[in-house]
N, C-alpha and C positions, 0 to 999 in steps of 0.2 A: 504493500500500500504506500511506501514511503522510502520505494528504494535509492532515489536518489541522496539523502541526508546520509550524512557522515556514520560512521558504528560507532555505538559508545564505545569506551575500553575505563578498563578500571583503574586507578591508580597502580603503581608498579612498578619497577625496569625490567620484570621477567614475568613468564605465568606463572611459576610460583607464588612470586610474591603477591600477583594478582589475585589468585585464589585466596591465598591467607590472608588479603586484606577484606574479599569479601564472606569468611568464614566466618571471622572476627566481627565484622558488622551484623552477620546475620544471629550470632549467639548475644552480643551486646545489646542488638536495636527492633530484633525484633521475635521476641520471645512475649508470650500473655502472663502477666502474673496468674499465679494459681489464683484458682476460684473468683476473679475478677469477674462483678459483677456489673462493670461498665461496659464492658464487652457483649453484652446482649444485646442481638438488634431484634427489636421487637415488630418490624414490619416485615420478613420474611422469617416464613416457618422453616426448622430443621431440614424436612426432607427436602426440600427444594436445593439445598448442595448438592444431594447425592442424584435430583431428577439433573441438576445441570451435568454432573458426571455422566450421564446417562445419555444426554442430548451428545455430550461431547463423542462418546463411542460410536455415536449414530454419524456422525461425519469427517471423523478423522480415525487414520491408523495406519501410521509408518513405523514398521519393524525395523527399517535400514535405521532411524536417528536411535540419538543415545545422548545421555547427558554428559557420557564419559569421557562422548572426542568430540573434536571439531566435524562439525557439520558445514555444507556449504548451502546454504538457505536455497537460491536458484536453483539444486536438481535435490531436493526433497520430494517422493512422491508418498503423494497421497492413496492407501490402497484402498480407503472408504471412499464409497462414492458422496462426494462433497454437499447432500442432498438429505434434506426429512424425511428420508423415504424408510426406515426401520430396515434397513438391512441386517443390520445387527440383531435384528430380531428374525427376519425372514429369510435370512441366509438370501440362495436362489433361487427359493421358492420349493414347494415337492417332487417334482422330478428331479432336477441338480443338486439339494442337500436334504435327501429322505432321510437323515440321519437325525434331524428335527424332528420327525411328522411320524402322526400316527399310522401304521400301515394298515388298519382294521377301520380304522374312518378318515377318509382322502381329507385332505386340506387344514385336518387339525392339529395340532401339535401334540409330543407328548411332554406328559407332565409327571412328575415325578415324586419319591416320599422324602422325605428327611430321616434322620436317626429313628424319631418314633416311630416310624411307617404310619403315620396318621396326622402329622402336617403335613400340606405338599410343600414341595421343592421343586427347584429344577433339575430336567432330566439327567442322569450322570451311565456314565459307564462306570464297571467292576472295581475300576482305580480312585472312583470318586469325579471323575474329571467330570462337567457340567458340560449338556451336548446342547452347545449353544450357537448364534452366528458371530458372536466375538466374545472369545473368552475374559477379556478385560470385564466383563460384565460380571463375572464370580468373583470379582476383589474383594469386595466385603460384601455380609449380609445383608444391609441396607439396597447397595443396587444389585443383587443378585434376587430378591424379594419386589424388587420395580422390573426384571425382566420378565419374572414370573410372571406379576399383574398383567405386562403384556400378551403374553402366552395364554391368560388366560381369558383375558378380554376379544383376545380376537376367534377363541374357539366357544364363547357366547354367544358374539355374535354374528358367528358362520351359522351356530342352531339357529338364529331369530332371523338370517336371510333365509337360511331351507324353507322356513315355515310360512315366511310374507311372500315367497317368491318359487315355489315346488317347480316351477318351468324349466328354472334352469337346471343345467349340468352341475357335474362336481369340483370342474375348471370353472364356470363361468361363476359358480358361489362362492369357492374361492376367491378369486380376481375382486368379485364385488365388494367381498368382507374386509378384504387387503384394504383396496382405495379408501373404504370408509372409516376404517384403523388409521392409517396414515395421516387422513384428512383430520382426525380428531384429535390425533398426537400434532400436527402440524399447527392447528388451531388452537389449542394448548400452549405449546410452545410460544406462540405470539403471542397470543392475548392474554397471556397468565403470565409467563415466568418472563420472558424480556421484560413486559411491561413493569411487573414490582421491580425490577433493574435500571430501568433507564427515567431520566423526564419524558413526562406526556409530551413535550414537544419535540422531542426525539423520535419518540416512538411513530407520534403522526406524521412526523416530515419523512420518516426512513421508509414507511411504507401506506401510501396514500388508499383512498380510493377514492375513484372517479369514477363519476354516473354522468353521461351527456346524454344531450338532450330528455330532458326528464320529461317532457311535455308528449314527447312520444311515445306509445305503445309499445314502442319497439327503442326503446332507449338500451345504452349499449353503457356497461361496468366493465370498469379495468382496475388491476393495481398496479401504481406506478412504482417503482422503488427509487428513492432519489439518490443515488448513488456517486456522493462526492467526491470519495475518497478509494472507495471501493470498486473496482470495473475489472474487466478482463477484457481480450480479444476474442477468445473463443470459446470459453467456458468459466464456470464459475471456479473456484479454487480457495482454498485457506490460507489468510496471508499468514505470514509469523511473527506481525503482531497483534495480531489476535492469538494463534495459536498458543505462542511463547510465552504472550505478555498478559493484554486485557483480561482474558477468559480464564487466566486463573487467579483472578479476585476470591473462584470457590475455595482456594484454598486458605484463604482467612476467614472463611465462613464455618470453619469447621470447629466445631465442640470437641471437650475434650472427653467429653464420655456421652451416653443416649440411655436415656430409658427406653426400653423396647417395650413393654408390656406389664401389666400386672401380674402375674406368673410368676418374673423374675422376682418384681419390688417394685414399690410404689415411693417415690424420692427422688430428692437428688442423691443420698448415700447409695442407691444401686443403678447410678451410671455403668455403661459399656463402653471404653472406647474402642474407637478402631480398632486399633492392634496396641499391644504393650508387651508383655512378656512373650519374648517369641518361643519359648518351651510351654508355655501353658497357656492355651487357646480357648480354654473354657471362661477365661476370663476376656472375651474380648470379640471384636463381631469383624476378624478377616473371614476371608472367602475362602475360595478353592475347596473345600468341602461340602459333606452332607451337612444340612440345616439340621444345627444341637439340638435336641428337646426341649420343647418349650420356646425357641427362639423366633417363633412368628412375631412378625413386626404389626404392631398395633398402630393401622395407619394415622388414625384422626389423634395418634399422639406425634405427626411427624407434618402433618397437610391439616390445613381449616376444610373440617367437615360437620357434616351436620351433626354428629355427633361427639364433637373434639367439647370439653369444659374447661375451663381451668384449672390447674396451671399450663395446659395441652392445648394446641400445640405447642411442643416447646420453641426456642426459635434459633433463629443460627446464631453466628458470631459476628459482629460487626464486621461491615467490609474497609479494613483498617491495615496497619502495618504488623500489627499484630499479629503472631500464627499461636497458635493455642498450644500449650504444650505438647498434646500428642502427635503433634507434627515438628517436633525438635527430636527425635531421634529415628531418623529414617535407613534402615540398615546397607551399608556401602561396604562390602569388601567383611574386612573382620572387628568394622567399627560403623558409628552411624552417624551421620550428620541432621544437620538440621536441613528442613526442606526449603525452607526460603535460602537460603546456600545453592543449593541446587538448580533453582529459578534464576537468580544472578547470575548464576556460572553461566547457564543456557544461553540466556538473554545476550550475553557477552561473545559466548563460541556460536552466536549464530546471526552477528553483525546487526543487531538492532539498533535503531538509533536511541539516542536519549529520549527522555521524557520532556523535558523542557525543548525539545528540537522540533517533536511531533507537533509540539502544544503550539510551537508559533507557526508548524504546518497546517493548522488549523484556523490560526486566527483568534487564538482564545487570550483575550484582553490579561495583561497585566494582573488588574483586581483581582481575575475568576480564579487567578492559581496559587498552588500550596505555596510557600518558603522552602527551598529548595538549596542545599549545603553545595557549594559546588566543587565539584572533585571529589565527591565520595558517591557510594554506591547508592544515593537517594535520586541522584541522574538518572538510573536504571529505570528502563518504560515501565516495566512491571510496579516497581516499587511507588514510581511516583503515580500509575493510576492508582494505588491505593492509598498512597498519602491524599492525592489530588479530593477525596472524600470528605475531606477536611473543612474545605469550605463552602462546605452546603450547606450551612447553620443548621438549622433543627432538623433536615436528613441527613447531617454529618455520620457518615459511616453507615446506613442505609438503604444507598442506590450508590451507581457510579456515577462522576464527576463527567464532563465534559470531554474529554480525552477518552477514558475509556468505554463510555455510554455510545461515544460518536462509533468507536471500534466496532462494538458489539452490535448496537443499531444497524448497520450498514450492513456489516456480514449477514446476520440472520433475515434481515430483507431481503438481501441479494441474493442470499441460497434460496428461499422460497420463489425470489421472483425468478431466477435461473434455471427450477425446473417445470418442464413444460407440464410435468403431470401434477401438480401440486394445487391444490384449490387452488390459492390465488390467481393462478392462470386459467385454471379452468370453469371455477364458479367461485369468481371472487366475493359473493355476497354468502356463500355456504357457512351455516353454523351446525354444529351437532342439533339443534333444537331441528332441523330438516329431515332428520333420519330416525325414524318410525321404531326401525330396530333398539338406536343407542336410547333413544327413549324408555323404549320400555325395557332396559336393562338396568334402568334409576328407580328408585325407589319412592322418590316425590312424587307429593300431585300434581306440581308445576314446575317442572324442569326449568332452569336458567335459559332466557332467549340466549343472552350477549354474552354472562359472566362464567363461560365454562372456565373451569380450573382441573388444576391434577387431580383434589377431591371428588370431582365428578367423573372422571377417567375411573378412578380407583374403585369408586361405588360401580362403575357399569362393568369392571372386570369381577365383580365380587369377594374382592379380598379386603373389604373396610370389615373392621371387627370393633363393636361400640364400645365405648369406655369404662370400664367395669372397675375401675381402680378404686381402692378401699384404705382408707386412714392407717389401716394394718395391714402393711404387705406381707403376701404371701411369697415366700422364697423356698430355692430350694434347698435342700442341707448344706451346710457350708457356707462361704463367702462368694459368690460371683461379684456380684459388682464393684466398682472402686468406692470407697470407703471414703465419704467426703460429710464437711459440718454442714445440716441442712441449714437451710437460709429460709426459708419459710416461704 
């Protein structure tokens, strides 16, 4: 997007010294005190880090990069098709990856049990490994339980096209159930999760619609995506700054522990986080395994549903400079670093520009920007769109700043308007509130026209489970969760 501007570099006379200068920042400047309770952003729920992880496997995935060596930005390819189209879910569809799909009922997925053989999972072979369209989706519990929901919502709503539509084939049910999964994930994705992310005046200038002639019968909708900064010659593509930089704001969004359910414990003393003790996994919610007993994710403790109370949904982390503890020891070699280390390095081995460089590639006035150290690793894109947070007064740390809003705005415009199959192209006025099926897989009397969300996704896959949590958690024997002083 900005290849012309110079590449940062870090302070240094070698890459040694460069690295250790930003190891050293990254452990001094941007570490979250324990149990810091400033660090709550209360206008985006929890599970929305781990749906944007989720978003992110649906459109990128290059095995060639590595954070370990230099990279050369110009021939990085992309092996995800750059598109909301769920591949990662759909693989190539039943004929090219049967190894998804049920062979007893064409077009549906199989789904699989957990430890207890009575939560599902997803499907795995004899070694455990999860038969998925992108294994990065077994990472943790959290998005390997969002792939599921997928898995499950679309073999819903293949039964409620059989049944509104017996005409067709097994292929043409298929195909139908796909497009209208797609459309509802694609739809989702815009008007739910960018938008708690960016200003509304972002949101509407990145991606318009336009109705002409409205006086006509025959008036004609389009969306336009305004595409400033963002373009290609011939296809859509992932710059790296977005990949690198903007779009991992998630990773300050991240908590240091989750409650997953009442089962476990009801609290904040029976948090899970991601990962912590890599010999003992029961305290902790990575992936690559069968789902531990008891480990269903209680969604409307993760997503505002209809049945979420308070203190639920919990919410994320501020999008700040902050990383939460449990992303300061991320395991490298026969030691671990912190992951904002990592970022830096990246951002650096793969010629990014600064942040202050983009920001007056954009025209973003003086006033609108952080205080910015110069010569040190706060130049870094990554770091200053989450400083850049800073001065959004009362949504400081909330949504992204101008710099990294314009990022993210533009790409996820430009992917939807880039492919031709995508609602936006093809009926750009389509909400889920059109489709008779995903209706009646909600549970309301009045279905949302405008305001679908990941909660209503979650409800029409049928893995929302209501909130049952009781003053006296129930746990299982022993200690699971991390042991923290509740706060009330």
């Amino acid at each position: 997007m900005f290849g012309r501007l110079e590449p940062w570099i870090p302070a240094g006379a070698t890459d040694a010294e460069r690295e250790a200068t930003l190891l050293d920042f990254s452990r001094r400047h941007m570490v979250e005190a324990e149990d810091s309770l400033l660090s709550e952003n209360k206008s985006i729920a929890a599970g929305y880090t781990y749906f944007g992880q989720f978003v992110d496997h649906d459109i990128t995935f290059d095995p060639t990069s590595s954070v370990r060596r230099q990279n050369d930005p110009n021939k990085l390819r992309n092996f995800r098709t750059p598109r909301f189209d769920l591949d990662s879910v759909y693989g190539a569809g039943p004929e090219a990856s049967p190894f998804l799909y049920d062979a007893r009922d064409h077009g549906k997925f199989l789904i699989g049990k957990g430890e207890s053989d009575v939560e599902d999972d997803l499907p795995r072979n004899h070694q455990g490994i999860a038969l998925i369209g992108d294994p990065r989706n077994d990472e943790n519990l959290i998005v390997s339980q969002l792939q599921l929901a997928f898995l499950k919502l679309h073999n819903r709503a293949l039964d409620g096209v059989r049944r509104k539509h017996p005409e067709l084939d097994a292929g043409q049910a298929f195909r139908r159930t796909q497009q209208m999964v797609r459309w509802f994930y694609q739809y989702v994705v815009w008007n739910d999760f960018v938008r708690l992310l960016v200003h509304d005046t972002l949101h509407t200038d990145a991606l318009a619609t336009l109705i002409d002639d409205v006086s006509s019968s025959k008036n004609t909708t389009a969306r336009a995506a305004r595409r400033r900064f963002y373009r290609w010659k011939q296809a859509p593509y992932i710059p790296v700054e977005f990949s690198v930089a903007a779009y991992r704001f998630g990773h300050s969004m991240v908590r240091p522990g989750y409650q997953v359910n009442s089962t476990i414990g009801f609290g904040e003393e029976f948090e899970l986080p991601i990962f912590s003790d890599p010999n003992d996994r029961s305290s902790d919610l990575r992936g690559g395994r069968p789902l531990p007993a008891g480990f269903q994710m209680q969604w409307d403790w993760f997503f505002p549903m209809p049945g979420s109370g308070h203190p639920f949904p919990q919410n994320s982390r501020r999008i700040d400079t902050k990383l939460s503890p449990a992303m300061s020891h991320i395991p490298m070699g026969n030691d671990t670093v912190p992951l904002a280390f990592l970022n830096l390095r990246r951002a650096w081995r793969m010629d990014l520009p600064s942040g202050p460089a983009v920001a007056d590639a954009l025209g973003i006035p003086a006033a609108g920007r952080p205080v910015i150290e110069a010569g040190t690793p706060e130049e870094a894109l990554w770091f200053y769109i989450l400083k850049e947070t800073t001065t959004l007064g009362s949504m400081s740390g909330k949504m992204l700043g101008p710099v990294g809003g314009t990022i993210v705005a533009e790409v996820f415009a430009g992917l939807l308007d880039g492919d031709p199959l995508s609602f936006v192209n093809l009926d750009p006025l389509w909400t889920p509130a059109k489709e008779p099926v995903l209706v009646d897989l909600l549970r309301t009397a009045s279905p949302n026209q405008d305001d679908w969300s990941v909660g209503d996704l979650l409800v029409a896959a049928g893995v929302d489970t209501p909130t049952t949590a009781a003053p006296d958690p129930i746990v299982f024997p022993g200690t699971r969760g991390r042991r923290r002083t509740p706060t009330g």
